[in-house]
C-alpha positions in Angstrom: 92.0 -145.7 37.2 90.4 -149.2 36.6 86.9 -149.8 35.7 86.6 -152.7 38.2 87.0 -151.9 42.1 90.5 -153.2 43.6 88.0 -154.8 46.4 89.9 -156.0 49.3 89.8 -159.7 50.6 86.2 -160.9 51.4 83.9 -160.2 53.3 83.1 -156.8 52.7 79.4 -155.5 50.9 78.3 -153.9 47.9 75.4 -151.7 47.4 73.8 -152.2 44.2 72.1 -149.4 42.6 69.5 -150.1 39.7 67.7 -147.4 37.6 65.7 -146.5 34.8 66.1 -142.5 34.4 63.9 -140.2 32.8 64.6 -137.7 30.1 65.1 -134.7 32.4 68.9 -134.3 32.8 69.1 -131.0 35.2 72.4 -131.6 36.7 72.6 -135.7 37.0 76.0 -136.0 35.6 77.5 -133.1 37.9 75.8 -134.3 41.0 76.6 -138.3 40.2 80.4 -137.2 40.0 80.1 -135.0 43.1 78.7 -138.2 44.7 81.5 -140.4 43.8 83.8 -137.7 45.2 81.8 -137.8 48.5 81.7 -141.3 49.1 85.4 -141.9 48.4 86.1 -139.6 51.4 83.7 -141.9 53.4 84.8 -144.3 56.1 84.7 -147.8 55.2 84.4 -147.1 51.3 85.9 -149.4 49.3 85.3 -149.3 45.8 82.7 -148.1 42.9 81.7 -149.5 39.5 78.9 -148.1 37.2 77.4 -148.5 33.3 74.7 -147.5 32.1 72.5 -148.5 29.2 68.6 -148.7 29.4 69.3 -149.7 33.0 72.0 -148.2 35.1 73.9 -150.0 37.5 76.7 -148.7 40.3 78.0 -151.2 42.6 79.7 -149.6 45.3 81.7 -151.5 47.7 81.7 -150.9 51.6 83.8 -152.4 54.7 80.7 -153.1 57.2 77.1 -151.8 56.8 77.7 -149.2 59.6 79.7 -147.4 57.3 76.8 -147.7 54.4 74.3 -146.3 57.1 76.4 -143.2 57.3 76.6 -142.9 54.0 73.5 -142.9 53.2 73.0 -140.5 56.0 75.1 -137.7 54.4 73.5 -134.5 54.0 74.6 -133.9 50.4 73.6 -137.6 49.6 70.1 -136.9 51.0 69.8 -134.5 48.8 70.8 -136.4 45.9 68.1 -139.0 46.2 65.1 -136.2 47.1 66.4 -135.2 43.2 66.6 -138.4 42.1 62.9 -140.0 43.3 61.9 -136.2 42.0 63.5 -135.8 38.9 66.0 -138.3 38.0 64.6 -141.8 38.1 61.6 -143.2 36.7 62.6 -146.2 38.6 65.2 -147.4 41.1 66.0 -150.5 43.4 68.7 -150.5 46.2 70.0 -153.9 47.6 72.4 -154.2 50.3 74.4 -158.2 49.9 77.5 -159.2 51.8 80.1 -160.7 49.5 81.3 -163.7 50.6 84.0 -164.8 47.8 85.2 -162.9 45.1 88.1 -163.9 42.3 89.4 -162.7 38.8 92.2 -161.1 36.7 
């Protein structure tokens, strides 16, 4: 599996999920994987990448922003981020762009 998302030819949009996390771990990595396996299965899902240093970042890739409206309505998801803003993050930003050109190797 590559590191960078075999995206498909634009447009399509990305999510782009910032964070600053606290100490407490309580699960994170299980449920982060467990969230990657639930938004493959999702219509419309195109692609994820993620690193993390001081400040995480996932990009996750999405046909149409109906499809990123269901997922962020998924129960198990919902979940998730009531853990997250609890326990996870100290910080967090979500933005939503349209990608209009992409190119590369």
């Amino acid at each position: 599996m590559s590191l960078i998302a075999n995206t498909p030819k634009p447009p399509y949009f990305a999510v782009i999920f910032t964070s600053t996390r606290t100490e407490s771990d309580n699960g994170y990595g299980e449920t982060a994987d467990r969230m990657v396996e639930l938004a493959e299965k999702q219509a419309g899902f195109l692609g994820i990448e993620s690193a993390r240093e001081d400040v995480g970042i996932t990009v996750s890739y999405w046909a149409d922003l109906e499809s990123i409206k269901q997922w962020k309505a998924n129960s198990e998801h919902l979940e998730a981020q009531k853990t997250g803003r609890k326990s996870w993050y100290d910080s967090f930003k979500v933005r939503i762009s349209k990608v209009e050109r992409d190119y590369g190797v």
